[in-house]
C-alpha positions in Angstrom: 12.4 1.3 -6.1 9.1 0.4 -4.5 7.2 2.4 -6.2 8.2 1.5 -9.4 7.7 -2.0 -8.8 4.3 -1.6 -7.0 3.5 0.0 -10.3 4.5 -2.5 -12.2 1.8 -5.2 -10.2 -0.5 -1.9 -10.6 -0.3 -2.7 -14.2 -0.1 -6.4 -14.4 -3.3 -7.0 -11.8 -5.3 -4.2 -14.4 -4.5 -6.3 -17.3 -5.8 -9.2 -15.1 -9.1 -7.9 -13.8 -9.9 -6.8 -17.6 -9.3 -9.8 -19.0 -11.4 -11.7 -15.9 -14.0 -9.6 -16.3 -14.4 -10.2 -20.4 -14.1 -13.7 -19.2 -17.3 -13.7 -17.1 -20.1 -15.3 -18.3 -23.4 -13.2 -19.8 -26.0 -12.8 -22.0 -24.4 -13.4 -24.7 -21.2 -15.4 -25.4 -18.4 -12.6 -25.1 -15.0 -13.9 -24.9 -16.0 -16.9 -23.1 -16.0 -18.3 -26.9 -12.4 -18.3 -26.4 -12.1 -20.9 -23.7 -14.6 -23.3 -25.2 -17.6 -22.2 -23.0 -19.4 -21.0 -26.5 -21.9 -24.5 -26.6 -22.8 -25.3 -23.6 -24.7 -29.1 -23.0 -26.7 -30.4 -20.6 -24.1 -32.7 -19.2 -21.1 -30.4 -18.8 -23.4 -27.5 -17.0 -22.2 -29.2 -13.2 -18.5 -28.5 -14.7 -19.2 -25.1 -15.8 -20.7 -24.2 -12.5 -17.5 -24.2 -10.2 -15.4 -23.1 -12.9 -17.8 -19.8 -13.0 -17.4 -19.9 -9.7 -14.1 -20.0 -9.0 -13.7 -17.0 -11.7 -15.8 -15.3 -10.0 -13.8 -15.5 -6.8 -10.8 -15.3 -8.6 -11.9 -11.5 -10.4 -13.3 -10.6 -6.4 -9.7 -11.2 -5.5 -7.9 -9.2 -7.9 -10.3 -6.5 -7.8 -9.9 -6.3 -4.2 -5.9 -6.3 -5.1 -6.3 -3.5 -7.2 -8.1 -1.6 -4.6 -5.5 -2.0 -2.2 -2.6 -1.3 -4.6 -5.0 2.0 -5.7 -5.0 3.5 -1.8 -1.3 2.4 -1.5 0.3 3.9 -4.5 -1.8 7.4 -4.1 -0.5 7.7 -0.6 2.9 7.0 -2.3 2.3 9.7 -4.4 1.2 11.9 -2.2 4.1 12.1 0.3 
């Protein structure tokens, strides 16, 4: 039972960190277009600063989640 549901938040925080990460800002627009942050102006860049920022932090934390949920489930598996 708790492996199956740790599997299903396995899945869930995957789908998460893929969509953060096509969320992150770049070189070119990506699918930051999206969420408006296609045209960017001078006065809106303060803004756009902490909420890059607190993506960023937000993909850190579910990577890290997904690194944790990776060691847990294979020693799941394993025994």
């Amino acid at each position: 039972m708790l492996k199956t549901v740790l599997e299903l938040v396995y899945i869930a925080v995957c789908a998460l960190v893929i969509v953060l990460v096509l969320m992150q800002p770049g070189s070119g627009t990506g699918l930051g277009a999206l969420t408006g942050n296609a045209g960017r102006s001078r006065a809106s860049v303060r803004h756009l600063q902490t909420r890059e920022d607190r993506l960023v932090i937000l993909t850190r934390v579910a990577v890290l989640l997904f690194l944790a949920l990776t060691v847990v489930l294979v020693y799941l598996w394993m025994r």
